[in-house]
MIRO-880761 format. One record per residue (C-alpha): chain; y, z, x. Coordinates in pm, whole numbers. Layout:
<nodes>
+----+--------+--------+--------+
: ch :     py :     pz :     px :
+----+--------+--------+--------+
:  A :      Y :      Z :      X :
...
+----+--------+--------+--------+
</nodes>
This chain:
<nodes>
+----+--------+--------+--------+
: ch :     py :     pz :     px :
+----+--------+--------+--------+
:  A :   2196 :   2271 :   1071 :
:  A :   2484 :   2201 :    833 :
:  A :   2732 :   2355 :   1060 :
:  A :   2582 :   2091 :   1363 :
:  A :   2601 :   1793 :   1156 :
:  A :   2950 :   1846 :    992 :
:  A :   3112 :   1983 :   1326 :
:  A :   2905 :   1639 :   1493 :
:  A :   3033 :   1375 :   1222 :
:  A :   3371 :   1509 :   1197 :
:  A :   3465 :   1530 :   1544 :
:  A :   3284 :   1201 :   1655 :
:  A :   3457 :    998 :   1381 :
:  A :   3773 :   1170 :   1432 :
:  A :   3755 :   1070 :   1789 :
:  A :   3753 :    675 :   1728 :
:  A :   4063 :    546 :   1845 :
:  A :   4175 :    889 :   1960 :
:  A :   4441 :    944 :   2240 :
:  A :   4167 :   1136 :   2389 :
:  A :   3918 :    820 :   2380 :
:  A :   4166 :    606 :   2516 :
:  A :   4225 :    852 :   2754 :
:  A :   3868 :    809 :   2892 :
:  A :   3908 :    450 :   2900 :
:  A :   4208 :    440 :   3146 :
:  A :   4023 :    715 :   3379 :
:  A :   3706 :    524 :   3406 :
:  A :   3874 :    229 :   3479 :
:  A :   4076 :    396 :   3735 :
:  A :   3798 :    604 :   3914 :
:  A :   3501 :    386 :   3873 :
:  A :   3301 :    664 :   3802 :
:  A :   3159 :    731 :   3452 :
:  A :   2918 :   1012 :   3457 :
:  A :   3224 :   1207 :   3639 :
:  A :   3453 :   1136 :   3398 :
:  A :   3181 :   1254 :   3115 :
:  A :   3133 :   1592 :   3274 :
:  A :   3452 :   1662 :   3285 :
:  A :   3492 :   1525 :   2912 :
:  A :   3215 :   1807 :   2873 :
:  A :   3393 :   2106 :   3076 :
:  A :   3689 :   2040 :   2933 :
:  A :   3621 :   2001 :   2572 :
:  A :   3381 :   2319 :   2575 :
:  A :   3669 :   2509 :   2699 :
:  A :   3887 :   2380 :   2458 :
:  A :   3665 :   2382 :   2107 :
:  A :   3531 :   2740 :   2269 :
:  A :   3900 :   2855 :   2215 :
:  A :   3918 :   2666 :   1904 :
:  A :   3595 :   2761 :   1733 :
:  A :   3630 :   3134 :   1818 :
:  A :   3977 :   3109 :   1709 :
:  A :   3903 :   2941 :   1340 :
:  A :   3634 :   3228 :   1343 :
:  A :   3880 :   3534 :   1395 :
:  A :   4120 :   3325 :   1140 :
:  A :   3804 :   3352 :    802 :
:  A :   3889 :   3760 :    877 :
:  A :   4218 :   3718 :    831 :
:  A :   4196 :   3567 :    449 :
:  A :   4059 :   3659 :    133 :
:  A :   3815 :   3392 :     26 :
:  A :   3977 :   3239 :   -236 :
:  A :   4262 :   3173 :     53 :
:  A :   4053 :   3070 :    281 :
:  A :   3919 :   2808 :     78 :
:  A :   4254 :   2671 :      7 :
:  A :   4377 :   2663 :    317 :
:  A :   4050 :   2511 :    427 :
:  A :   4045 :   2279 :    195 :
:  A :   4428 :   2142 :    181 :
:  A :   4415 :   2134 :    600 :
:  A :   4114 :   1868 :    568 :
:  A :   4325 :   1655 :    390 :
:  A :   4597 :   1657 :    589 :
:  A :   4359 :   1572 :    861 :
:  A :   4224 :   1305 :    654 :
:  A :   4613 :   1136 :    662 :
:  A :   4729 :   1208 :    996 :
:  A :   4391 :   1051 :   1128 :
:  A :   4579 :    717 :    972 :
:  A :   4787 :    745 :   1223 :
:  A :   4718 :    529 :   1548 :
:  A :   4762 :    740 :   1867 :
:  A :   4926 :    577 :   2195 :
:  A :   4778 :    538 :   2509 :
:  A :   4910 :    767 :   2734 :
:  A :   4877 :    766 :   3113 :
:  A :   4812 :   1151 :   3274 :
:  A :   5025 :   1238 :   3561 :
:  A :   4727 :   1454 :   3666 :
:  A :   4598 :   1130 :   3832 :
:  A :   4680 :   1207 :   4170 :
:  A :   4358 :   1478 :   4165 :
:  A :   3989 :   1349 :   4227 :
:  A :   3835 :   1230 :   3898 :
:  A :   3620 :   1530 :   3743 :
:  A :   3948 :   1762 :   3816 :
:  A :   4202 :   1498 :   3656 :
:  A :   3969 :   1459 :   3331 :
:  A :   3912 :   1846 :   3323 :
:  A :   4249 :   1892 :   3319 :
:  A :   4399 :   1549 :   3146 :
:  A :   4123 :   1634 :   2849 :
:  A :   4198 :   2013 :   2829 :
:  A :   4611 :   1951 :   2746 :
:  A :   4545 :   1575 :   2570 :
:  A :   4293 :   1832 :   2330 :
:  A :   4538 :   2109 :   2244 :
:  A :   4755 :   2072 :   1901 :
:  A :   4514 :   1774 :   1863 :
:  A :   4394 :   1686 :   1501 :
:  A :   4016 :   1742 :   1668 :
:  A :   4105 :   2081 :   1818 :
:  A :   4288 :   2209 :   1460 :
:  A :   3955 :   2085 :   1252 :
:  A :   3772 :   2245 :   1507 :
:  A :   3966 :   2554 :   1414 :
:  A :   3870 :   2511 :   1062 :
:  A :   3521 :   2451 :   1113 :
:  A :   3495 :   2767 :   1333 :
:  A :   3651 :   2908 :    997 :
:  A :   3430 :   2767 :    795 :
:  A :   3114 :   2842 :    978 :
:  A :   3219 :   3121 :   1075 :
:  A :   2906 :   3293 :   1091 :
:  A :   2754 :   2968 :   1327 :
:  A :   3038 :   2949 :   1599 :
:  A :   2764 :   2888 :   1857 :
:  A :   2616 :   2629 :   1650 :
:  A :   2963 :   2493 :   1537 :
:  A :   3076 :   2489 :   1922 :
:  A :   2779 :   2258 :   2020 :
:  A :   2800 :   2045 :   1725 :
:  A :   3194 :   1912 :   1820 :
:  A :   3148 :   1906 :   2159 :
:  A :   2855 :   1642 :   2097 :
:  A :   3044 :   1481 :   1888 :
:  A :   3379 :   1464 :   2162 :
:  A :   3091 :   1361 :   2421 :
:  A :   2945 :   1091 :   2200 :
:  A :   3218 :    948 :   2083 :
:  A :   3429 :    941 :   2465 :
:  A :   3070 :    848 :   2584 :
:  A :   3125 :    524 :   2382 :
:  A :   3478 :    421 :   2550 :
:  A :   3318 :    512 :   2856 :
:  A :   3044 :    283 :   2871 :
:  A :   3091 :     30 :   2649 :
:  A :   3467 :     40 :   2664 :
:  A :   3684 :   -271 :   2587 :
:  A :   3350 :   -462 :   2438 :
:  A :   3301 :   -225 :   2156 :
:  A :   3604 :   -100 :   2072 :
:  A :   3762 :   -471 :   2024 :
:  A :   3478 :   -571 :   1773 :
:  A :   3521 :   -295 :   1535 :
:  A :   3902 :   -304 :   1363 :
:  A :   4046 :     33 :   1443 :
:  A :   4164 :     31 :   1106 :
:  A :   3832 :     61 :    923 :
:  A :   3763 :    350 :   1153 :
:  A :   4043 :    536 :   1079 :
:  A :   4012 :    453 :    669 :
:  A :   3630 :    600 :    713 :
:  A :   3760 :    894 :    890 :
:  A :   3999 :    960 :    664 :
:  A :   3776 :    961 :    383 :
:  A :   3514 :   1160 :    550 :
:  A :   3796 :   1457 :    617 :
:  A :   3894 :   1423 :    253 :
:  A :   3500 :   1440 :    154 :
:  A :   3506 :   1785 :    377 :
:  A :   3800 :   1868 :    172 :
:  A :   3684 :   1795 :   -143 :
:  A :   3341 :   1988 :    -60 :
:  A :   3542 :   2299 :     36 :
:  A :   3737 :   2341 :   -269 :
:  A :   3497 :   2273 :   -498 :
:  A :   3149 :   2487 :   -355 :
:  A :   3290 :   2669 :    -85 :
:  A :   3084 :   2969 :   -166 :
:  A :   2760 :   2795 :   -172 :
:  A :   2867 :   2680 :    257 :
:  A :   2780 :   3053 :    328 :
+----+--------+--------+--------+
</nodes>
């Protein structure tokens, strides 16, 4: 259950104000079509935090624990700062294709190199025996939090300052930071 609820928080906070999330917000305003656009949110981020998760897993084998944790823990907090940082909407060229194909495929490059993708890496790494449960904990997360622009779009997002997000975020990333150095054998 710990891996669901940290890969959840992390990745739904981390989402707030995301390219990603903004990303959602242009396509449903271009296609009119909001449950589309969701399942291909869905496809799209499985595919991706599959890659990601299994990925972070193969990394733990890679590192003695004491390295792990280290690396673990100092990548968190670099999270925790570059989530400071305000991304810029960004129009897909992809937007000539219907709209579950164009947020398949708009999702699945706007998700790689993303700071959601590398934490997903790291969680995969840090749960690495619960990549199944790690997997379905930050795609909820991606779905919940795009599920939010989605639907409540403009209306929501303008009444909570983008800023406060980010500063919670940031915090929460250094908390998972924090946590990892100091009792990382006792997340096993």
């Amino acid at each position: 259950m710990e891996a669901f609820i940290n890969s959840f928080l992390l990745v739904f906070i981390g989402e707030m104000g995301d390219k990603t999330q903004l990303l959602a917000l242009v396509l449903v305003t271009k296609f009119r079509r909001p449950w589309t656009i969701l399942s291909g949110i869905f496809v799209a981020t499985l595919l991706n935090h599959a890659l990601a998760t299994w990925a972070g897993a193969w990394i733990s084998t890679l590192f003695s624990p004491t390295a792990l944790k280290w690396t673990l823990g100092i990548s968190f907090f670099l999270f925790a700062f570059w989530i400071l940082i305000p991304d810029k909407e960004e129009e897909s060229e992809q937007m000539r294709r219907g709209a579950f194909l164009t947020t398949v495929i708009s999702f699945f490059i706007a998700e790689m190199g993303d700071k959601t993708q590398l934490a997903t890496v790291a969680l995969g790494a840090k749960f690495s025996t619960a990549v199944w449960i790690t997997l379905i904990g930050t795609t909820i997360g991606m779905l919940a939090s795009n599920a939010l622009a989605i639907f409540l779009g403009d209306h929501l997002l303008s009444r909570i300052p983008m800023k406060w997000v980010r500063i919670f975020a940031c915090f929460l990333f250094m908390g998972f930071g924090i946590a990892i150095l100091v009792g990382f054998n006792s997340l096993y």
